[in-house]
LOBA-259626 format. One line per field, with one value per residue (C-alpha): chain; x, y, z; residue in one letter. Coordinates in nm, 2 decimals, always signed. Example, Ala and Ser with C-alpha at 12.3 -4.5 7.8 and 13.67 -1.06 7.14 Angstrom:
chaine: c(A A)
u: c(+1.23 +1.37)
v: c(-0.45 -0.11)
w: c(+0.78 +0.71)
residu: c(A S)
//
This chain:
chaine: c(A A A A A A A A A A A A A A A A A A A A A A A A A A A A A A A A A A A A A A A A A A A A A A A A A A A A A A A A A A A A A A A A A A A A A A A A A A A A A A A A A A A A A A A A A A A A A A A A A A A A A A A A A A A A A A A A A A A A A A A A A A A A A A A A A A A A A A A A A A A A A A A A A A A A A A A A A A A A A A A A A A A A A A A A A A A A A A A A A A A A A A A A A A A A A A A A A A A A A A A A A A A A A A A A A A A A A A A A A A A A A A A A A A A A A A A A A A A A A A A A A A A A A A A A A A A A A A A A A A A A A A A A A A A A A A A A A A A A A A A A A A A A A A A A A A A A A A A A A A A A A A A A A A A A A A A A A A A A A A A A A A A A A A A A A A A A A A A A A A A A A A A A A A A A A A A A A A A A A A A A A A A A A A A A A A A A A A A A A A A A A A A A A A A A A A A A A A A A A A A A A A A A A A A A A A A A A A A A A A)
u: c(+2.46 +2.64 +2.28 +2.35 +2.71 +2.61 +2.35 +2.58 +2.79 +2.54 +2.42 +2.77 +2.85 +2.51 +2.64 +2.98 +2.82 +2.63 +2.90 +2.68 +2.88 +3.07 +3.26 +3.36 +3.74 +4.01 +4.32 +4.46 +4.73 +5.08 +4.94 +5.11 +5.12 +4.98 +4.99 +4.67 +4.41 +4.16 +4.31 +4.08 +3.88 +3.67 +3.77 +3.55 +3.59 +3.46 +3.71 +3.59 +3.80 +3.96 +3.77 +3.76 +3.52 +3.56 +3.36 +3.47 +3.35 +3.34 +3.36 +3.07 +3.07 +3.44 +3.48 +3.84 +3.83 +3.74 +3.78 +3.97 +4.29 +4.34 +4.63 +4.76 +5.06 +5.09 +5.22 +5.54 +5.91 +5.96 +5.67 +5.51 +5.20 +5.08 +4.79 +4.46 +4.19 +4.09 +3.75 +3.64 +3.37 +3.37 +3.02 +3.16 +3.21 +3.29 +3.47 +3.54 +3.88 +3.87 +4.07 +4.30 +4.45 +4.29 +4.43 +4.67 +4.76 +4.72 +4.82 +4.57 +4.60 +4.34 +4.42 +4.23 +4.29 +4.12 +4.06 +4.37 +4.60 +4.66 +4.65 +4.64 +4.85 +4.80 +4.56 +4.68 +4.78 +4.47 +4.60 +4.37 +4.35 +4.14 +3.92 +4.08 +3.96 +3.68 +3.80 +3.82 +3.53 +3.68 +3.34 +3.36 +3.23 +3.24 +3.00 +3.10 +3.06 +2.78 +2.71 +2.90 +2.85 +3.02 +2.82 +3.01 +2.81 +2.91 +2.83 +2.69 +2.98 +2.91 +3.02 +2.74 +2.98 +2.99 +2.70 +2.79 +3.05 +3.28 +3.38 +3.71 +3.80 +4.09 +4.19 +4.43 +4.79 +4.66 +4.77 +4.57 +4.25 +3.84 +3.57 +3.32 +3.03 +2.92 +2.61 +2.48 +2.37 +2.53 +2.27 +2.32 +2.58 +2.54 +2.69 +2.63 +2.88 +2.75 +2.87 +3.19 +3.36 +3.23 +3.50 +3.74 +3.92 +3.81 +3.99 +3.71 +3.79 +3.56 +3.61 +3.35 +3.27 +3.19 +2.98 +3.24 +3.35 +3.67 +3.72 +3.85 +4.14 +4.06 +3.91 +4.10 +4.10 +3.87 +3.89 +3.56 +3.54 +3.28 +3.10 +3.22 +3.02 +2.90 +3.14 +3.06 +2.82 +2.99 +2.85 +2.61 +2.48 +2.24 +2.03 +2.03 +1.76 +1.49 +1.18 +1.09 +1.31 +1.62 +1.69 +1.96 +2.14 +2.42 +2.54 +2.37 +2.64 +2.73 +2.72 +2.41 +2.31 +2.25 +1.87 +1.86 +2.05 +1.96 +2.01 +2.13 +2.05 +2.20 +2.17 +2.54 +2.82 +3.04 +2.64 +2.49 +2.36 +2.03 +1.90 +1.57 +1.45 +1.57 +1.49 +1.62 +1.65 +1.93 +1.77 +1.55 +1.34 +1.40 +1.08 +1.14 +0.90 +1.20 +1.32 +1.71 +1.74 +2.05 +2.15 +2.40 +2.38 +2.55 +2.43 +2.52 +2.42 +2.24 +2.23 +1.98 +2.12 +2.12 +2.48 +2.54 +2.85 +3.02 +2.94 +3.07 +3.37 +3.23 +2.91 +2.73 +2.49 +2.25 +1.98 +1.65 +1.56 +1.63 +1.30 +1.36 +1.53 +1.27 +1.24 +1.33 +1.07 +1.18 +0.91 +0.62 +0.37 +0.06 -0.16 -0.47 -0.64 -0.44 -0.10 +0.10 +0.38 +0.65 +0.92 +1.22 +1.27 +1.62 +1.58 +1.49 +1.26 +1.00 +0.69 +0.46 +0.41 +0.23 +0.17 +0.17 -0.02 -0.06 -0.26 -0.17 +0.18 +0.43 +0.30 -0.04 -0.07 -0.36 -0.41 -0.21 -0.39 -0.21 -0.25 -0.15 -0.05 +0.16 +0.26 +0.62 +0.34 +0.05 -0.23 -0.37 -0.71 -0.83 -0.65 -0.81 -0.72 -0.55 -0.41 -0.03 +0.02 +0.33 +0.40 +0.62 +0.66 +0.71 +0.82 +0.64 +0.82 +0.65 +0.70 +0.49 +0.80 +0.78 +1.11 +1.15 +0.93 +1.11 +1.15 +0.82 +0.78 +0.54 +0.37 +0.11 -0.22 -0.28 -0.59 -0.83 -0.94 -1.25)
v: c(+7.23 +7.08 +6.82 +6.72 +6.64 +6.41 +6.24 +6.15 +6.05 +5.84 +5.67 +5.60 +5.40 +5.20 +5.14 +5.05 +4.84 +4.65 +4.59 +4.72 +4.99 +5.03 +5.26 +5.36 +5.32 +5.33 +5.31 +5.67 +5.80 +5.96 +6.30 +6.61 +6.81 +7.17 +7.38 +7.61 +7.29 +7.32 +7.03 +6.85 +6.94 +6.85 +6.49 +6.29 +5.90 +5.62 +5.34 +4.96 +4.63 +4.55 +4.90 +5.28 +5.49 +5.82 +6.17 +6.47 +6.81 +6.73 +6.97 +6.91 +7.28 +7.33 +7.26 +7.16 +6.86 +6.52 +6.30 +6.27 +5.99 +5.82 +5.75 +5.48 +5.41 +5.18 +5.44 +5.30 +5.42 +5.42 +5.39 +5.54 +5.69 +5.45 +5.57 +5.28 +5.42 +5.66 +5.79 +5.94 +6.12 +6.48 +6.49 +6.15 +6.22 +5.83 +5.61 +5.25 +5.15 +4.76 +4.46 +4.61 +4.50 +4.48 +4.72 +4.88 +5.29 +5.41 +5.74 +5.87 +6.21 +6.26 +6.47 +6.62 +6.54 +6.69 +6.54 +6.70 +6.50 +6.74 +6.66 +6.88 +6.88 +6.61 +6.69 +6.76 +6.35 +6.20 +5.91 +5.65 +5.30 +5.04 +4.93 +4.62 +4.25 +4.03 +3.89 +3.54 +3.29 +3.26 +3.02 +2.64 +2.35 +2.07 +1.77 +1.39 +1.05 +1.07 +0.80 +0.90 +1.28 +1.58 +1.85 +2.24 +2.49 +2.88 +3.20 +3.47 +3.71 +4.04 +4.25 +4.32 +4.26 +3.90 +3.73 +3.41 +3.13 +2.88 +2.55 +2.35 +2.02 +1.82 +1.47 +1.36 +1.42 +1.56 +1.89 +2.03 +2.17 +2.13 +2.34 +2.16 +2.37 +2.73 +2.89 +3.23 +3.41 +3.58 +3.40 +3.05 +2.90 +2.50 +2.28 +1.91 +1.71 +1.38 +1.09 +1.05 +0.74 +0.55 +0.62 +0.83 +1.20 +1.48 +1.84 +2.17 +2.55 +2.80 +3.15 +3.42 +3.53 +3.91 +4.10 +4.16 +3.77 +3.85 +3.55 +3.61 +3.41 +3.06 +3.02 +2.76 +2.40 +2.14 +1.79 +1.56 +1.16 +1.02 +0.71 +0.40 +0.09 -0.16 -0.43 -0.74 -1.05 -1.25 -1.64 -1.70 -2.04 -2.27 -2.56 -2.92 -3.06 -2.90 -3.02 -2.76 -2.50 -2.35 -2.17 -1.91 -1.75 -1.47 -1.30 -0.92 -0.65 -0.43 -0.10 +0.07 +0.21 -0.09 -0.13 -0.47 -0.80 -0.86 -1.21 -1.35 -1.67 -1.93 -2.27 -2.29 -2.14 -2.00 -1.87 -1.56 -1.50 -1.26 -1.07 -1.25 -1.06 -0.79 -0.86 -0.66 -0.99 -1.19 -1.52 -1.62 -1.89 -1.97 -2.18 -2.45 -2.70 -2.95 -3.20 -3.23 -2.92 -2.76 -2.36 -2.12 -1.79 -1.47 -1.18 -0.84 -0.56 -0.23 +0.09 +0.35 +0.57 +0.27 +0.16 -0.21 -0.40 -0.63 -0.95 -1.21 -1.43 -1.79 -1.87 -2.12 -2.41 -2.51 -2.82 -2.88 -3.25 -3.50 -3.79 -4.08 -4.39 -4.62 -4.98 -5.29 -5.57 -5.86 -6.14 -6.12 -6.46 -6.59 -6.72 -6.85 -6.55 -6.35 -6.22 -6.10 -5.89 -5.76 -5.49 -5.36 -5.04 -4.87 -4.53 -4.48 -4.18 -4.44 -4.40 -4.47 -4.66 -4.64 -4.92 -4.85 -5.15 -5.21 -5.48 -5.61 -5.71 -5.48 -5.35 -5.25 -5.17 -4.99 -4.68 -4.72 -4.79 -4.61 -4.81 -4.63 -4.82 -4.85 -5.15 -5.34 -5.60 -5.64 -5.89 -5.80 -6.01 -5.80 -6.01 -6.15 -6.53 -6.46 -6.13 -6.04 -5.73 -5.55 -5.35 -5.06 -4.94 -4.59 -4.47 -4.15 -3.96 -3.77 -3.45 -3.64 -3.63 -3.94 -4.16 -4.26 -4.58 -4.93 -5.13 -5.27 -5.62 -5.86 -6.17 -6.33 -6.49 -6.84 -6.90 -7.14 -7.46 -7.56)
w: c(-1.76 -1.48 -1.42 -1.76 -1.70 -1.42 -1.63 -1.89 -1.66 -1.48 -1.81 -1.94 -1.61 -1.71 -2.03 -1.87 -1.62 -1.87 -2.13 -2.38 -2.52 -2.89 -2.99 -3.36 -3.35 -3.63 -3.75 -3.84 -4.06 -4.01 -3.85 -3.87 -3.50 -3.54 -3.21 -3.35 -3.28 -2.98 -2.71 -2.53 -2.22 -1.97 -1.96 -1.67 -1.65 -1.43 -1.35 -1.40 -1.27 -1.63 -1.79 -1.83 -1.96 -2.07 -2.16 -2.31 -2.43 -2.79 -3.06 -3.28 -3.43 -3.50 -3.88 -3.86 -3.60 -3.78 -3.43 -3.17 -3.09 -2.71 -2.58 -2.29 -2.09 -1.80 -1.53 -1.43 -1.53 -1.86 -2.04 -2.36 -2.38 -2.71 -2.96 -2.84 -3.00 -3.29 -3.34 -3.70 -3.54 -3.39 -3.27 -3.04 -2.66 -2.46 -2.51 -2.34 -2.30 -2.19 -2.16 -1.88 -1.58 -1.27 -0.97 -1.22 -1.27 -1.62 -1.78 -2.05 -2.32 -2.58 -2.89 -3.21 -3.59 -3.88 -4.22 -4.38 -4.11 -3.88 -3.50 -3.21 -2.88 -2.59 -2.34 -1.96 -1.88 -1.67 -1.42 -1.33 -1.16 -1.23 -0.91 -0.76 -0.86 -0.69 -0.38 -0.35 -0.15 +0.22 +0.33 +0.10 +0.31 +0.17 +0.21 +0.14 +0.25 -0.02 -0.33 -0.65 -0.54 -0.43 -0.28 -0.19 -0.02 +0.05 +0.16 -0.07 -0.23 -0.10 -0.36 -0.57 -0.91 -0.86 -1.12 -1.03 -0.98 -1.14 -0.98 -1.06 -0.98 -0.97 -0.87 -0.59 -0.70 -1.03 -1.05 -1.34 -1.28 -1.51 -1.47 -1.36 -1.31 -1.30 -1.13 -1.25 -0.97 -0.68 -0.43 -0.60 -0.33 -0.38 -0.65 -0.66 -0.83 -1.03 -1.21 -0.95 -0.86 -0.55 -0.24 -0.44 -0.29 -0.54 -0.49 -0.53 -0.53 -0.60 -0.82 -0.83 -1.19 -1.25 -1.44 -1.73 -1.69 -1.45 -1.21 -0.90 -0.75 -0.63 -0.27 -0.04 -0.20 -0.01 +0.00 -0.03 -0.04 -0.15 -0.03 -0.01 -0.17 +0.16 +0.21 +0.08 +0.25 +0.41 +0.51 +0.28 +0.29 +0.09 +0.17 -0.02 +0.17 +0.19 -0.05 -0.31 -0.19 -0.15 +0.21 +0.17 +0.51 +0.56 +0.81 +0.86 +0.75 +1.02 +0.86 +0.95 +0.64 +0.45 +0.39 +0.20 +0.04 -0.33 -0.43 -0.80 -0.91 -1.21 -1.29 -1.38 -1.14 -1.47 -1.58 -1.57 -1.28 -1.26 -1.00 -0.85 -0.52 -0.31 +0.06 +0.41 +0.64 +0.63 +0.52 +0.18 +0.06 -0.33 -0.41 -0.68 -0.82 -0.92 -0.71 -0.70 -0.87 -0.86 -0.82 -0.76 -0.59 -0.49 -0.31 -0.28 +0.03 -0.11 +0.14 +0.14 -0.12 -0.32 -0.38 -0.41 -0.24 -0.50 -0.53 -0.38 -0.62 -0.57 -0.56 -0.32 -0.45 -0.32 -0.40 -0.35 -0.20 -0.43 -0.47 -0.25 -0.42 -0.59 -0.40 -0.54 -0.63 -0.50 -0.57 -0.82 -0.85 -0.90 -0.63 -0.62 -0.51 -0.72 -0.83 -0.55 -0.56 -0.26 -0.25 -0.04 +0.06 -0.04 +0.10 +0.45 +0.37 +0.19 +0.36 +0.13 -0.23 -0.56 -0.75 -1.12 -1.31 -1.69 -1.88 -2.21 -2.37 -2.50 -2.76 -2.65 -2.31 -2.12 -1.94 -1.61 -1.29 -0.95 -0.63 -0.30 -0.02 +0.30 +0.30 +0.13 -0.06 -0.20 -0.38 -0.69 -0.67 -0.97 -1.27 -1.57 -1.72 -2.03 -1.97 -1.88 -1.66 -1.60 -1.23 -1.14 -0.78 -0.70 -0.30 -0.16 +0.13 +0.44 +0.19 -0.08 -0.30 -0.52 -0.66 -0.98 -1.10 -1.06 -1.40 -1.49 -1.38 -1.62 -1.55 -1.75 -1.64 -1.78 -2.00 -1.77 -1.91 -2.06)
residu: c(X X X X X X X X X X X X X X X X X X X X X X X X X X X X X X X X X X X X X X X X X X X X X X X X X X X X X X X X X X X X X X X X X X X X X X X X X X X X X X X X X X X X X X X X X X X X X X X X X X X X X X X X X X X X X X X X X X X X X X X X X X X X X X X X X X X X X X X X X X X X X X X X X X X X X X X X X X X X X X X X X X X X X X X X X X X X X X X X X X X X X X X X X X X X X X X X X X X X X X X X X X X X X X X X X X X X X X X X X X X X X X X X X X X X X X X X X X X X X X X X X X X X X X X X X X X X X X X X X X X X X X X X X X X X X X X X X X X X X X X X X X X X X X X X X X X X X X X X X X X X X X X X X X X X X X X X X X X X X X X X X X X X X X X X X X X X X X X X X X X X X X X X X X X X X X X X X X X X X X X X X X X X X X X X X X X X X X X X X X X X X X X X X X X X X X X X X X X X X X X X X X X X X X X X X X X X X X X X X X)
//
């Protein structure tokens, strides 16, 4: 008899353990308190943190008992035991008391009724204390100086209640407290914190969660920063004179984390500007097919966890070369060997020329010819009588970068006589 006890006892702290148990409770009616009834006996109970569970030798046999009523009273000066729980069942022998206070004495009498509303004496008062709460985390580090993150780490609760744990979070001079995160195992002791602000204090305290959902008291609070963006480039420079290109330079930022400058690029300065290339020198060539054409830029720095400085508030043009100025023709005649024409220079880059000559008259010219040469004139010895030709000059510089054709110059070749 006394193995079965144990066993019932062992399997109701199971079932206690495991929050799996119901009991069949009512309200009763005004009883009537007859001496004669059997009390209660035997009462056994295993104390939880905010739980008790009972057993008792029921009467399943006795005829006249129709359940049995619980009563509770804090155990301090001047309290009443207080009916908790009535159970319509005789053949019933535990019963869960729950939602109590942690660390607390109670005082507990359990009484018979029958069916014709007729309850027995109070059983010999049981007093019993509810185990004491989880103690709080004493371990938190906290890790920072990471980007938009927070990361806590800890050591493992050792008391085999905790299930898990519930992180908090709170702001700087903000006084009220989010859950932020919970983990739901005893050995799970690192929360990562996402979505944060970059360079920004965030507050953390940690409470172990127990079986039957009890938190223990907060653990110490911790401070964590997180990273900071890099600063922002400072000198960056742009070319305007360079052919087909755009050379930008900037200082190196000093920080030693940043991995890489990435460059935005508009053809307006008020424009949007658009990231183009992401490079880890401090210098870029922006190759452009149009001469004289103009851009803006900004750049920001990137570190290796990939957070990007802000931008810098005025952009920087830059220009690639702009063509040489065209020369000007200064005398176009015809010889007798042939129409000659000559041309100054008005750009000191002018290296070179390209003759551009066009037979017929205004309305019907032919396909252009293109004459190179080096020299400031030249004699056109391939001219037909009859015909009028116009000439434009072009000026090439050591890049190969042609100006902009002079006006077209037009002279006509007389008709020879019969």
């Amino acid at each position: 008899m006394e193995k079965l006890r144990i066993s019932i006892l062992i399997l109701l702290a199971i079932v206690v353990q495991g929050c799996l148990f119901e009991q069949e409770t009512r309200t009763p009616k005004q009883l009537r308190s007859d001496k004669s009834l059997p009390i209660v006996k035997r009462i056994q109970y295993i104390p939880d943190t905010t739980a008790i569970a009972f057993e008792w030798l029921p009467y399943s046999e006795n005829p006249q008992i129709a359940g049995y009523n619980i009563y509770r009273a804090e155990a301090k000066e001047g309290s009443k035991l207080k009916l908790v729980a009535s159970i319509p069942n005789k053949i019933s022998s535990h019963y869960v008391d729950s939602g109590l206070k942690p660390n607390t004495e109670y005082l507990y009498s359990f009484t018979v009724y029958t069916k014709d509303g007729r309850e027995s004496r109070g059983s010999k008062v049981v007093k019993i204390k509810t185990i004491k709460p989880i103690t709080p985390l004493h371990y938190i580090i906290p890790i920072g100086n990471l980007p938009n993150m927070a990361k806590l780490i800890w050591r493992p609760h050792t008391d085999p209640r905790v299930v898990g744990y519930v992180v908090e979070r709170n702001e700087l001079y903000n006084q009220e407290w989010k859950k932020v995160g919970e983990l739901h195992h005893r050995l799970s002791v690192e929360f990562i914190d996402k979505g944060l602000e970059t360079n920004k204090i965030y507050r953390y305290r940690v409470r172990a969660k127990s079986y039957d959902g009890v938190l223990s008291k907060p653990s110490k609070v911790v401070d964590v920063r997180t990273k900071a963006l890099p600063k922002p480039v400072q000198g960056l420079t742009a070319s305007t004179n360079l052919p087909k290109k755009i050379k930008l330079s900037w200082k190196p930022n000093r920080e030693p984390d940043v991995v890489g400058y990435r460059i935005y690029r508009s053809e307006e300065n008020d424009g949007d500007f658009e990231s183009i290339k992401e490079v880890q020198g401090n210098s870029y060539i922006d190759r452009i097919s149009e001469d004289g054409k103009q851009m803006f830029y900004k750049i920001s720095a990137v570190d290796n966890f990939g957070l990007e400085s802000l931008l810098n508030d005025v952009p920087v043009m830059g220009t690639t070369l702009i063509k040489p100025k065209p020369p000007k023709i200064v005398e176009l005649k015809l010889t007798k060997k042939g129409v000659f024409i000559r041309w100054e220079p008005l750009d000191p880059r002018s290296l070179k020329y390209v003759i551009i000559k066009r037979s017929g008259n205004m309305w019907l010219k032919g396909k252009p010819q293109y004459i190179r040469v080096n020299r400031t004139e030249y004699l056109d010895k391939n001219v037909q009588p009859g015909i009028s030709y116009s000439y434009q000059i072009e000026s090439v510089d050591r890049f190969d970068i042609v100006s902009l054709p002079t006006e077209e110059s037009e002279i006509t070749i007389p008709k020879s006589e019969p």
